[in-house]
ROFIZA-413798 format. One record per residue (C-alpha): residue number from 1; residue in one letter; chain; x, y, z. Coordinates in nm, 4 decimals. Layout:
<vovexs>
+------+------+-------+----------+----------+----------+
! resi ! resn ! chain !       xx !       yy !       zz !
+------+------+-------+----------+----------+----------+
!  NUM !    a !     A !        X !        Y !        Z !
...
+------+------+-------+----------+----------+----------+
</vovexs>
This chain:
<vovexs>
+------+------+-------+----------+----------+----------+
! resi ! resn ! chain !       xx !       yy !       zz !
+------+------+-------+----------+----------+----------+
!    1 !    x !     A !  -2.1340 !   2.2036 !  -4.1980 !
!    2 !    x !     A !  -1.7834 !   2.1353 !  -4.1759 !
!    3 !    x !     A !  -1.7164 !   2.3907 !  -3.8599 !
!    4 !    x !     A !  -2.0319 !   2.1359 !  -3.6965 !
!    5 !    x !     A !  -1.8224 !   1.8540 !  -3.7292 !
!    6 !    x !     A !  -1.5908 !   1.9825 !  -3.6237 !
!    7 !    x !     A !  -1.7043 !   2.1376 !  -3.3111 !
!    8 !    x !     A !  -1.8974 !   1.7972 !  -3.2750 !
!    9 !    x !     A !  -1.5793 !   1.6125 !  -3.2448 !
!   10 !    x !     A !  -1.3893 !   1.7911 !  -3.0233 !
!   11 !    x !     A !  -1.7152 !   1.7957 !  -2.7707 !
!   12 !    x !     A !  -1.7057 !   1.4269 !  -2.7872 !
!   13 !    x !     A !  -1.3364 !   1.4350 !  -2.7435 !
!   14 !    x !     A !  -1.3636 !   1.6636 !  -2.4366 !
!   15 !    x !     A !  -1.6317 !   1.4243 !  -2.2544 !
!   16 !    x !     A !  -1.4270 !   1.1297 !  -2.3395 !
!   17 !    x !     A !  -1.1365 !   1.3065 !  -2.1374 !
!   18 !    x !     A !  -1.3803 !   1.4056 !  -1.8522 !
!   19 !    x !     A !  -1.5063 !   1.0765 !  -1.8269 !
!   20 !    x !     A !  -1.1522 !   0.9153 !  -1.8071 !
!   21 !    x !     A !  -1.0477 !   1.1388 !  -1.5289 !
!   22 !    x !     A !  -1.3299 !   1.0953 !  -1.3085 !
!   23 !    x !     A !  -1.2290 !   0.7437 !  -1.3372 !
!   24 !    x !     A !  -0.8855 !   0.7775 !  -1.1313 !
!   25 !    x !     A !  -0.8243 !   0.6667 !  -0.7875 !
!   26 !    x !     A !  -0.6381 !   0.8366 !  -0.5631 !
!   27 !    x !     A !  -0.5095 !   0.6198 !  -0.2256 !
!   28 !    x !     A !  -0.4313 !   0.8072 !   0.1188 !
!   29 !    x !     A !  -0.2353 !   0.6840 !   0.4040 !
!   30 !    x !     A !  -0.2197 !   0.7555 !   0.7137 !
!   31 !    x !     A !   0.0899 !   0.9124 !   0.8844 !
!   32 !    x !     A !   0.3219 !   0.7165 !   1.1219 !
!   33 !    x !     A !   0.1645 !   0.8012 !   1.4614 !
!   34 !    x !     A !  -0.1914 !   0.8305 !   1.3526 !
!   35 !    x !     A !  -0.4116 !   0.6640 !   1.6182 !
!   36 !    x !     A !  -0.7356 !   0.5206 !   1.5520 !
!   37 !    x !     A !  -1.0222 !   0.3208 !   1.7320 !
!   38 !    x !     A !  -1.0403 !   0.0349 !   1.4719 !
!   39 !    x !     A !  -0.8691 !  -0.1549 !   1.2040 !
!   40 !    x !     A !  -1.1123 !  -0.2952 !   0.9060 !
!   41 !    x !     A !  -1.0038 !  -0.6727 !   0.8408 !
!   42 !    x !     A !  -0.6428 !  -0.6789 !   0.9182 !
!   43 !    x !     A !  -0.4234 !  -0.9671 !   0.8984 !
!   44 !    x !     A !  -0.2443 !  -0.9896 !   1.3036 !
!   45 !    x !     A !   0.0961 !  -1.0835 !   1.3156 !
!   46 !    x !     A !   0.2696 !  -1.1575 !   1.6482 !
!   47 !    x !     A !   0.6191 !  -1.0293 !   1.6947 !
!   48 !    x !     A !   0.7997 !  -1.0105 !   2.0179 !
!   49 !    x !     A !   0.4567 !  -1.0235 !   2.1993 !
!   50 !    x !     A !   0.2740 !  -0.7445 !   2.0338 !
!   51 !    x !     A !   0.0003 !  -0.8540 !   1.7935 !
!   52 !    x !     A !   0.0569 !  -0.6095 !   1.5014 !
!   53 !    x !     A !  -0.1875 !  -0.5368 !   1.2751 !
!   54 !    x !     A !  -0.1684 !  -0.5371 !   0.8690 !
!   55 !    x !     A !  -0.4487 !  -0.3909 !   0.6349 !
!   56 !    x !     A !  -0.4912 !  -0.1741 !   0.3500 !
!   57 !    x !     A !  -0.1409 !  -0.1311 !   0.3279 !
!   58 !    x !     A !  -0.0736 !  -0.0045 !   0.6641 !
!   59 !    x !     A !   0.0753 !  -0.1553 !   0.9734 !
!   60 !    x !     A !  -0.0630 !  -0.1095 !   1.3090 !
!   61 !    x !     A !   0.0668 !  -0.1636 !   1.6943 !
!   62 !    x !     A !  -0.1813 !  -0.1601 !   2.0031 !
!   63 !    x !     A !  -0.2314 !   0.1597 !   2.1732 !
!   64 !    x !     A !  -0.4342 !   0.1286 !   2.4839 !
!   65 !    x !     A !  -0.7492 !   0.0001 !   2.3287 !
!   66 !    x !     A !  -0.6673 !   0.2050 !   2.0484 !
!   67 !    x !     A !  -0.3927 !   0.1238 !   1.7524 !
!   68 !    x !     A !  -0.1329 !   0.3853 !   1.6327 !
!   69 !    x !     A !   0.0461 !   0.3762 !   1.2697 !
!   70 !    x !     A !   0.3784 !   0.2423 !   1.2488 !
!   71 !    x !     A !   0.6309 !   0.0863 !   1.0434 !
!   72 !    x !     A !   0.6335 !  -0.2779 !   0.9859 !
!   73 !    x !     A !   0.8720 !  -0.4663 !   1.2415 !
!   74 !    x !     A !   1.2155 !  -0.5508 !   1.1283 !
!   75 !    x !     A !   1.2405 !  -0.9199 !   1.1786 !
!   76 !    x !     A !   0.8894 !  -1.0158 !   1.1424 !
!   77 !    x !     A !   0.8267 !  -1.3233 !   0.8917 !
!   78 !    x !     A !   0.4772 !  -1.3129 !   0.6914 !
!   79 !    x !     A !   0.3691 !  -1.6020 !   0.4094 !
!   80 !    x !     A !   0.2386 !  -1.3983 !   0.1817 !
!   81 !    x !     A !   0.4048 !  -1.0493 !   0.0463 !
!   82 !    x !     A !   0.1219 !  -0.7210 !   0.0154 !
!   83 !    x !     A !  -0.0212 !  -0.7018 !  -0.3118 !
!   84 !    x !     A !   0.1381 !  -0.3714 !  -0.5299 !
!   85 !    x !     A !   0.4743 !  -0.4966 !  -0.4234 !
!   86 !    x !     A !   0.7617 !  -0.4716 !  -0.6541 !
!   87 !    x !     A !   1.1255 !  -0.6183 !  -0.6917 !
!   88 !    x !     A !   1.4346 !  -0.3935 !  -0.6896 !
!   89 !    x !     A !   1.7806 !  -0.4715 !  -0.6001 !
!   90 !    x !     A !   2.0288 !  -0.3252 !  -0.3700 !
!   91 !    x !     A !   2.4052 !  -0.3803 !  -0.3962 !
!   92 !    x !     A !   2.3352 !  -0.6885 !  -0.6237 !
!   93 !    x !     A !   2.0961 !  -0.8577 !  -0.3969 !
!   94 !    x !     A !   1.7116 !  -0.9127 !  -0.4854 !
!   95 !    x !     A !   1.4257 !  -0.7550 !  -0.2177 !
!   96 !    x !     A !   1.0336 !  -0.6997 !  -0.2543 !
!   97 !    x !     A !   0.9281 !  -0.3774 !  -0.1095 !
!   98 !    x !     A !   0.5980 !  -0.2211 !  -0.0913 !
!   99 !    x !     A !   0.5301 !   0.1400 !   0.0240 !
!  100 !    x !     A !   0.8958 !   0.1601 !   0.1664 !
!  101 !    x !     A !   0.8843 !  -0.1599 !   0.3953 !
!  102 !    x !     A !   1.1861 !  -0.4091 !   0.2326 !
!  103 !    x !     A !   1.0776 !  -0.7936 !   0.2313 !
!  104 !    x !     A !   1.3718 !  -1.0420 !   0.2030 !
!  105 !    x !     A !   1.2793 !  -1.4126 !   0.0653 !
!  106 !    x !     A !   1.3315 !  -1.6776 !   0.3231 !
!  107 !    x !     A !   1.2400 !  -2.0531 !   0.2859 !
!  108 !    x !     A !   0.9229 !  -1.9724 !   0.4706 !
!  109 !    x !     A !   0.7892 !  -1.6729 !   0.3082 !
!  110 !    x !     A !   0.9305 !  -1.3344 !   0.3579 !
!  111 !    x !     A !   1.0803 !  -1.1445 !   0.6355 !
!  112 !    x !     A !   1.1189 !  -0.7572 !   0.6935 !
!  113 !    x !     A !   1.4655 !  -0.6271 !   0.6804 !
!  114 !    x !     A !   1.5982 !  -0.2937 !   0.6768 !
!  115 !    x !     A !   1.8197 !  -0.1893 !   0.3698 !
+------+------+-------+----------+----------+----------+
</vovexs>
């Protein structure tokens, strides 16, 4: 009876652990230099004449009719910073950055520096 229990609760414990890691999420970006045809609900920002694009976490320039993955423009001001970001500091000075793209706080919002 005992080696039941037993047995019992370490099946339970084993489909609690299952179930937990079917659960996890992985995320997958695309490369720098990736092209593809479409872009599911970005945000556009204009910059220097090129209407980038922003979604999912990935920033976008036109490529033909097509869009290629690139890194976010240095210099370009946005309102609102990407969700997931987080706050370090560098030499003493405060920055937001999210997936490697550095944010600097400016009265208007935020702009992208490099650090």
């Amino acid at each position: 009876m005992k080696t039941l229990k037993i047995l019992l609760v370490m099946a339970l414990m084993i489909g609690a652990f299952n179930s937990a890691e079917a659960q996890r999420v992985v995320k997958v970006y695309p490369k720098r230099g990736t092209v593809v045809t479409t872009v599911h609900k970005p945000k556009i920002y204009k910059f220097h004449g090129v209407k980038y694009r922003f979604a999912a976490g990935v920033w976008y320039k036109p490529f033909g009719r097509k869009y290629v993955v690139c890194s976010a423009p240095v210099g370009l001001r946005i309102n609102v910073l990407p969700r997931g970001h987080k706050i370090v500091y560098v030499r003493g000075k405060r920055y937001y950055k999210y997936r490697g793209v550095y944010y600097k706080k400016r009265r208007s919002g935020f702009k992208v520096v490099i650090v």
